[in-house]
C-alpha positions as CSV (number, residue, x, y, z in Angstrom):
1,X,-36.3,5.3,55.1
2,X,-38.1,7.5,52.8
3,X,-35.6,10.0,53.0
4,X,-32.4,8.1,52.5
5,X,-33.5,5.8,50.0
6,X,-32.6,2.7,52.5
7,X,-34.1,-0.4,51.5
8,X,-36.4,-2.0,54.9
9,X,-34.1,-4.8,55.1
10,X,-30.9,-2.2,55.5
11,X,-32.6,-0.1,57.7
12,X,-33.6,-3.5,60.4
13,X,-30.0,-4.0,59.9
14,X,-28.5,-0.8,61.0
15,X,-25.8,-0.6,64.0
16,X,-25.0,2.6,65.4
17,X,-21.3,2.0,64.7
18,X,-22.6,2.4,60.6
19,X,-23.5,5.8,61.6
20,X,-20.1,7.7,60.2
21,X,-19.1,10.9,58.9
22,X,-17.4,11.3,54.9
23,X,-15.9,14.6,53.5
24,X,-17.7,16.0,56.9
25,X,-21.1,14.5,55.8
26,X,-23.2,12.5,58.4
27,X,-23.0,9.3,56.3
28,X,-24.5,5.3,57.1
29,X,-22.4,2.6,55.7
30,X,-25.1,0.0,54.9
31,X,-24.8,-3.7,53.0
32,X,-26.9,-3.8,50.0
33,X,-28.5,-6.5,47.8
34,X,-26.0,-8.6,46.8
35,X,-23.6,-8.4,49.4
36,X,-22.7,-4.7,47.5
37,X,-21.4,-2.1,50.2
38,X,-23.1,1.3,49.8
39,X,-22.8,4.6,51.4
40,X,-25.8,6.9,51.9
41,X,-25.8,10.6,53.2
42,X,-27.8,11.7,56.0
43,X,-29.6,15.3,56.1
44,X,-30.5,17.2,58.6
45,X,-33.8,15.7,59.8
46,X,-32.6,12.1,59.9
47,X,-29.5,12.8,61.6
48,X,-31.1,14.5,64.5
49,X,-33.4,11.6,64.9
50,X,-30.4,9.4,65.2
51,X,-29.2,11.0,67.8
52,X,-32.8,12.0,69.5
53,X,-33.0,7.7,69.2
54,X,-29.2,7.3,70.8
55,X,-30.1,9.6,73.3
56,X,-33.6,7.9,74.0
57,X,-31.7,4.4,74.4
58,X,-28.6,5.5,76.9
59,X,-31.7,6.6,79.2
60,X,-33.3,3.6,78.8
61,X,-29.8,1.3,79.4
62,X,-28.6,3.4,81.9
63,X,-31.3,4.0,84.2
């Protein structure tokens, strides 16, 4: 959270499928306060704990 500046109630709200790329950023698409659509860039860090957490879960799932 700290890094992307994603309020806790966007973050419990989060889908995989918001996880997108823009202008070949790593980007999540997340619903605001207000009903207000926002899009906030990803670095580095957060995007490889995305995936590490994907990764994690198709174990899980699939096993």
């Amino acid at each position: 959270m700290f890094s992307t500046g994603l309020r806790k109630a966007e973050v419990c709200n989060l889908r995989v499928e918001h996880v997108t790329t823009y202008r070949n950023q790593p980007v999540v698409d997340v619903m605001g306060k207000g009903e207000k659509h926002r899009r906030v860039a990803l670095n580095k860090d957060v995007m490889e704990a995305v995936l590490d957490y994907q990764k994690a879960m198709k174990q899980i799932f699939t096993a």
